[in-house]
MIVO-879456 format. One record per residue (C-alpha): residue number from 1; residue in one letter; y, z, x. Coordinates in Angstrom, 1 decimal. Layout:
N
{NUM, A, {Y, Z, X}}
...
This chain:
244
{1, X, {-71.7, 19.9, 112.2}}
{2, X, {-73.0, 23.4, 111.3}}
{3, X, {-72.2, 26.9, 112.5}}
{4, X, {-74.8, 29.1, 112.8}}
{5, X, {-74.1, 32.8, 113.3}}
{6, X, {-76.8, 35.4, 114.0}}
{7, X, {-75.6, 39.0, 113.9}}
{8, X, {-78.5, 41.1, 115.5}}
{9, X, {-79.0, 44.9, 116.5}}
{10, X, {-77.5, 44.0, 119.9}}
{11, X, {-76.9, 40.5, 120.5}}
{12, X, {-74.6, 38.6, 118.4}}
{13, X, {-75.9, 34.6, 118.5}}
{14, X, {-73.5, 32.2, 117.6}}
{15, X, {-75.0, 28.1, 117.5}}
{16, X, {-73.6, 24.8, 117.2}}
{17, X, {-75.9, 22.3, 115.5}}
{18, X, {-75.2, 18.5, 114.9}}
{19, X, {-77.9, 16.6, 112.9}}
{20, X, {-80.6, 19.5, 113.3}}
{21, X, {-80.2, 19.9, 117.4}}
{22, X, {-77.9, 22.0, 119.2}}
{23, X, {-75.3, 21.5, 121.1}}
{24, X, {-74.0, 24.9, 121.8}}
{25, X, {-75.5, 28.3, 121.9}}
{26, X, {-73.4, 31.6, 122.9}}
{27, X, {-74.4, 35.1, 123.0}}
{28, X, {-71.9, 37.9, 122.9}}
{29, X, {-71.4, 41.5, 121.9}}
{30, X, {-69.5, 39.8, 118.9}}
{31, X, {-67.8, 37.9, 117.0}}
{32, X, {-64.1, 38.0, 116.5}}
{33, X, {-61.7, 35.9, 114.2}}
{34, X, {-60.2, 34.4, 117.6}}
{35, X, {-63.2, 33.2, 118.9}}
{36, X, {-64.5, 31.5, 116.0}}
{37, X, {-61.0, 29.8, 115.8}}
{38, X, {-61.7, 28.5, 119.5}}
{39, X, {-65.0, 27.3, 118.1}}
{40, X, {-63.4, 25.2, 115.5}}
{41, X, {-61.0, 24.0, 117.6}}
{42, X, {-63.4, 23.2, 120.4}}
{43, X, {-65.8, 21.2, 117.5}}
{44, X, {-63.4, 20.2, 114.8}}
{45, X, {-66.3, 18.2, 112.7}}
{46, X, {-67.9, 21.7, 112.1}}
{47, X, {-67.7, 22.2, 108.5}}
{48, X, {-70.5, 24.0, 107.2}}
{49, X, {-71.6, 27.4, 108.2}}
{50, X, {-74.5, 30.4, 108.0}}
{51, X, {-74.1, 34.4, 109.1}}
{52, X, {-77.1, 36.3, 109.2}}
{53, X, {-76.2, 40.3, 109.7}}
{54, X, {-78.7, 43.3, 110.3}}
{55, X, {-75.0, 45.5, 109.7}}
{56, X, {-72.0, 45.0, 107.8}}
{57, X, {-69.9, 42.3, 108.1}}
{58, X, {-65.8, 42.5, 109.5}}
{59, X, {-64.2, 41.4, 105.7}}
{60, X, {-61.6, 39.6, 107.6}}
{61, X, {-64.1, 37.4, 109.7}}
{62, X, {-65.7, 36.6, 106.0}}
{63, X, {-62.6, 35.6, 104.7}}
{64, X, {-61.8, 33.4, 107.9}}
{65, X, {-65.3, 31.7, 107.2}}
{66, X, {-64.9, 30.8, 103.5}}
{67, X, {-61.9, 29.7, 104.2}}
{68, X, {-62.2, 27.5, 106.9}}
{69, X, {-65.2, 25.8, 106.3}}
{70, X, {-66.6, 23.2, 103.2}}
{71, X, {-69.5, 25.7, 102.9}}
{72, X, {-70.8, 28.5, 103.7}}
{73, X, {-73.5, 30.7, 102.9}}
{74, X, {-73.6, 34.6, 103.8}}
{75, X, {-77.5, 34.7, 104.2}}
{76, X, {-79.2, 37.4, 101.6}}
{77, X, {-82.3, 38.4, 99.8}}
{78, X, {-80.7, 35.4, 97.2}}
{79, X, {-80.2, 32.8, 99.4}}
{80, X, {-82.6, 30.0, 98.6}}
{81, X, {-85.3, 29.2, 101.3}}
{82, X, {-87.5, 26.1, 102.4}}
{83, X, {-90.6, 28.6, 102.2}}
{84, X, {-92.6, 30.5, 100.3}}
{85, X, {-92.0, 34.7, 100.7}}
{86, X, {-95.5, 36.3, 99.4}}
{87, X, {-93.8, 40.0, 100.6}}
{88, X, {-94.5, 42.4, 97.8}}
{89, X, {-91.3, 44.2, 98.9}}
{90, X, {-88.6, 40.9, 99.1}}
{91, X, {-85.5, 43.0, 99.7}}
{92, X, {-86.8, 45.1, 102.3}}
{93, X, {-87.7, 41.9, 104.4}}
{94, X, {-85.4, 41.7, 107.8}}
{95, X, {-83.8, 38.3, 107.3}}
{96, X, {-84.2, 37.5, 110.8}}
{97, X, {-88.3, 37.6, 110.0}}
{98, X, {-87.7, 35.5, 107.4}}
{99, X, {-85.3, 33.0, 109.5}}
{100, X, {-87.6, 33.1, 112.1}}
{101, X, {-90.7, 31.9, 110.1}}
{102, X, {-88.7, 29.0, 108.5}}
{103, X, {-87.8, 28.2, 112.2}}
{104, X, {-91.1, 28.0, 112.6}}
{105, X, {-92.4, 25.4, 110.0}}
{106, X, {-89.3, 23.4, 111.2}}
{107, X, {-91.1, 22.9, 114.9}}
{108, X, {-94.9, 23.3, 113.4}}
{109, X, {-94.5, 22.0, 110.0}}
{110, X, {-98.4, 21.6, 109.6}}
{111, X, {-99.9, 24.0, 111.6}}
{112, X, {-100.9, 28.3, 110.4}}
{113, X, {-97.6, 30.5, 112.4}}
{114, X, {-98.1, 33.4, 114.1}}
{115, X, {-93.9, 34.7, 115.0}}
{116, X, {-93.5, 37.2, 117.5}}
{117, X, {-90.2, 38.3, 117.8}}
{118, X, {-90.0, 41.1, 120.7}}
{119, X, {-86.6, 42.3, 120.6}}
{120, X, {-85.4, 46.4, 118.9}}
{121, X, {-88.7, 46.2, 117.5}}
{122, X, {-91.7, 43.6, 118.0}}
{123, X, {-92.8, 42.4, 115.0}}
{124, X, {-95.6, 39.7, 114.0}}
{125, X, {-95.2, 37.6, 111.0}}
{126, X, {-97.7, 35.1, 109.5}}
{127, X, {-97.4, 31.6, 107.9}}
{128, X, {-99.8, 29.5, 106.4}}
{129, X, {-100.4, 25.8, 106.5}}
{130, X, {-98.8, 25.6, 103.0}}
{131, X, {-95.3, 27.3, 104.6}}
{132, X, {-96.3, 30.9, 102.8}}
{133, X, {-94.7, 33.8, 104.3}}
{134, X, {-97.5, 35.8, 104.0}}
{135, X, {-96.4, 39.1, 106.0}}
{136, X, {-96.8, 40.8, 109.0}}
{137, X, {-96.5, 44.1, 110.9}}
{138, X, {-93.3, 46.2, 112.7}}
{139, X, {-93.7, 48.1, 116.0}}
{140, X, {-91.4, 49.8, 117.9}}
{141, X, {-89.9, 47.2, 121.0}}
{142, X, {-89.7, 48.2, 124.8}}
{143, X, {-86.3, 50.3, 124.6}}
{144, X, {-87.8, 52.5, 121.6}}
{145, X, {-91.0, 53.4, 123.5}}
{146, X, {-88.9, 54.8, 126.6}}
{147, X, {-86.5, 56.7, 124.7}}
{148, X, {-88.8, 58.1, 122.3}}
{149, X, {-91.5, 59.6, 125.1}}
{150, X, {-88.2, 61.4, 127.2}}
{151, X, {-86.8, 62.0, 123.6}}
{152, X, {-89.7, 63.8, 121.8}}
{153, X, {-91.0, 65.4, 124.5}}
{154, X, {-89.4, 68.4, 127.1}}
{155, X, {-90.2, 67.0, 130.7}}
{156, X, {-90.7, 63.3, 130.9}}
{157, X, {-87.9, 61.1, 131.8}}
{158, X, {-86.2, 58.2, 130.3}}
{159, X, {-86.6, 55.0, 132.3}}
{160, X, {-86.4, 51.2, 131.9}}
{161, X, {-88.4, 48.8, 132.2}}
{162, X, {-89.2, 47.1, 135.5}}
{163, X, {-91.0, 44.3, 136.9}}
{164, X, {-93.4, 44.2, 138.9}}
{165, X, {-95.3, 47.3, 137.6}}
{166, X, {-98.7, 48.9, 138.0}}
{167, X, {-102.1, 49.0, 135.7}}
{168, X, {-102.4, 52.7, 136.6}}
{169, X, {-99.7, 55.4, 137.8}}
{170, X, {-99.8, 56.9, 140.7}}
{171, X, {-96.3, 58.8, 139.6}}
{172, X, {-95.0, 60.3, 136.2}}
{173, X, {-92.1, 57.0, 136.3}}
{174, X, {-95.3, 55.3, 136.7}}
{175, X, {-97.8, 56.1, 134.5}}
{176, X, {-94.7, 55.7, 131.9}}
{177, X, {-94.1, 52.5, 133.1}}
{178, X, {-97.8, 51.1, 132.9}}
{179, X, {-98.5, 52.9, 129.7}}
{180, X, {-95.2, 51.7, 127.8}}
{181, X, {-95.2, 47.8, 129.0}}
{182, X, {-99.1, 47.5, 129.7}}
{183, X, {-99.5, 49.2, 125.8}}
{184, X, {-96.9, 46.5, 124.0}}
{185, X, {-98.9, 43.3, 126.2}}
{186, X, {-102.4, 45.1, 125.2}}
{187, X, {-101.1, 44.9, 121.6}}
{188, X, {-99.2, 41.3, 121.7}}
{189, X, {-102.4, 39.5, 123.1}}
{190, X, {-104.6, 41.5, 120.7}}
{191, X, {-102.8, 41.0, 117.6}}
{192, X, {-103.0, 36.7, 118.5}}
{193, X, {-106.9, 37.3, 119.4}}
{194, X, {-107.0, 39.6, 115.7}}
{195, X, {-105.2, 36.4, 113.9}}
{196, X, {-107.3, 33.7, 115.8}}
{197, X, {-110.2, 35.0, 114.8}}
{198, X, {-109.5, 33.5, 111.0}}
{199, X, {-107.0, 31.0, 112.4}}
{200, X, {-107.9, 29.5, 115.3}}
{201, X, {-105.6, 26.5, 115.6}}
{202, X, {-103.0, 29.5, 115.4}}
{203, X, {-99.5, 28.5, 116.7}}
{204, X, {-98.1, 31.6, 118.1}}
{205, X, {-94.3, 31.6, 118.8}}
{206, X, {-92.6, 34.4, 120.8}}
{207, X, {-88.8, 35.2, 120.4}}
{208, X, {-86.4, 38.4, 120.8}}
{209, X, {-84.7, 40.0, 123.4}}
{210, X, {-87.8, 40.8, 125.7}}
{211, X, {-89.7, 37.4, 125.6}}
{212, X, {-89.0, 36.2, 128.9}}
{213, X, {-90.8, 39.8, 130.3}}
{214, X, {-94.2, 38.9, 128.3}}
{215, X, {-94.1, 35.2, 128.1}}
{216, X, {-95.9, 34.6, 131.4}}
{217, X, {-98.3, 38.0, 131.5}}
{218, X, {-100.1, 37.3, 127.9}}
{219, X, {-103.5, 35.7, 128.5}}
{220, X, {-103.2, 34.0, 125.2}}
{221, X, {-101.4, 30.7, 124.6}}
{222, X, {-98.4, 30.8, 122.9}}
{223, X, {-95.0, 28.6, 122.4}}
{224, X, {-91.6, 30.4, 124.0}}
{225, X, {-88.6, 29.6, 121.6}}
{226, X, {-85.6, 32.0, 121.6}}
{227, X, {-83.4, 29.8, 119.5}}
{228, X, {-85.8, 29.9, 116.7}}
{229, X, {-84.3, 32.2, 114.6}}
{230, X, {-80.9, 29.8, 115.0}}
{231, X, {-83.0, 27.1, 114.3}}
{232, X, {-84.6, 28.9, 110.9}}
{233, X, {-80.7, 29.7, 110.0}}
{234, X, {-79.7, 26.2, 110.1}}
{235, X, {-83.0, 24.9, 108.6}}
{236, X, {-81.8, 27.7, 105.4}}
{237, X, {-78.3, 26.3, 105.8}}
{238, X, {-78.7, 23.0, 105.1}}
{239, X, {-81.5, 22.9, 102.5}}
{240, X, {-78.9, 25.2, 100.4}}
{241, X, {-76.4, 22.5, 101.0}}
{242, X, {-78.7, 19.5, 100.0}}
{243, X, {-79.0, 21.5, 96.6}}
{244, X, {-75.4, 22.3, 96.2}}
């Protein structure tokens, strides 16, 4: 059985996997050397494990996890991957892009990927039918766009999002509202009509955070998997195993 632990910008995803499906998926604030010894205890055949981090990692909790496990892999610009990265600028890559593409080969092995991944920042990644990471593009996510307009400006104020909202504002909460959540589903459904355009077979896949507030107002088509990240991880995990 294989651990699989995704350390994001504010959502720590921990998943248990057993012959490629899971069994297990938690989401917490994080991950403590206690908890992952109630994992173990809880599923004593794990024995192999992944951590993907955007920050740095507790050096205790890394010793814990070398320790107590046949293998392990601390997921880097090194690690070996069942894809190929065409990214001119490999270190700067996020690794979650990266997982999250080879999550989505697993699901679509034959089909051109579009990976959408709304969460801190939205950002769109492409593969191709040959499983080449070709690229993609960064945006700022739904959180960003609030703070920033009451942040860089003197009078508007910061709000969240909110659900149901309007096309046009009638207030200033409004018109921030409609221009900030209409704006990202504007972009998301014309980025996939952009990408269709060449590819139209496209499989689009949206992830992060925020997916269950788009997933049922895009007009496009697209495939809703928020473990697919988790899934890329373990894909990464146990290809690097096989070689070991």
């Amino acid at each position: 059985m294989n651990l699989v632990i995704d350390i994001g910008n504010s959502l720590t995803k921990v998943a248990i996997f057993d012959t490629g499906k899971i069994v297990e998926i938690i989401c917490t604030e994080s991950l403590n050397i206690a908890r992952l010894g109630d994992l173990k205890h809880n599923f004593p055949a794990l024995n192999q494990a992944i951590l993907s981090s955007v920050a740095e990692v507790d050096a205790e909790l890394l010793k814990v996890l070398k320790k107590d496990f046949d293998y392990f892999i601390e997921f880097d610009h090194q690690t070996a991957v069942p894809i190929g990265n065409l990214y001119e600028s490999k270190e700067t890559l996020g690794l979650d892009r990266l997982a999250a593409a080879v999550g989505g080969i697993v699901l679509f092995p034959n089909k051109e990927l579009l990976v959408i991944d709304a969460g801190t920042a939205i950002t769109f990644d492409l593969v191709d039918r040959n499983h080449q990471f070709l690229g993609g593009n960064i945006s700022p996510g739904l959180k960003i766009r609030f703070r920033a307009l009451h942040e860089f400006t003197k009078k508007l104020p910061e709000i969240e999002c909110a659900d149901p909202w309007p096309i046009i504002g009638k207030t200033t909460e409004e018109a921030i509202r409609a221009g900030v959540q209409n704006g990202m589903i504007f972009e998301i459904d014309g980025m996939i009509d952009h990408v269709r355009k060449d590819w139209p077979q496209c499989q689009v896949i949206l992830t992060g955070g925020d997916l269950f507030f788009f997933d049922k107002k895009l007009k496009n088509t697209i495939f809703v998997k928020f473990e697919i990240t988790l899934i890329g991880l373990n894909r990464i995990l146990e290809y690097n195993a096989e070689k070991n």
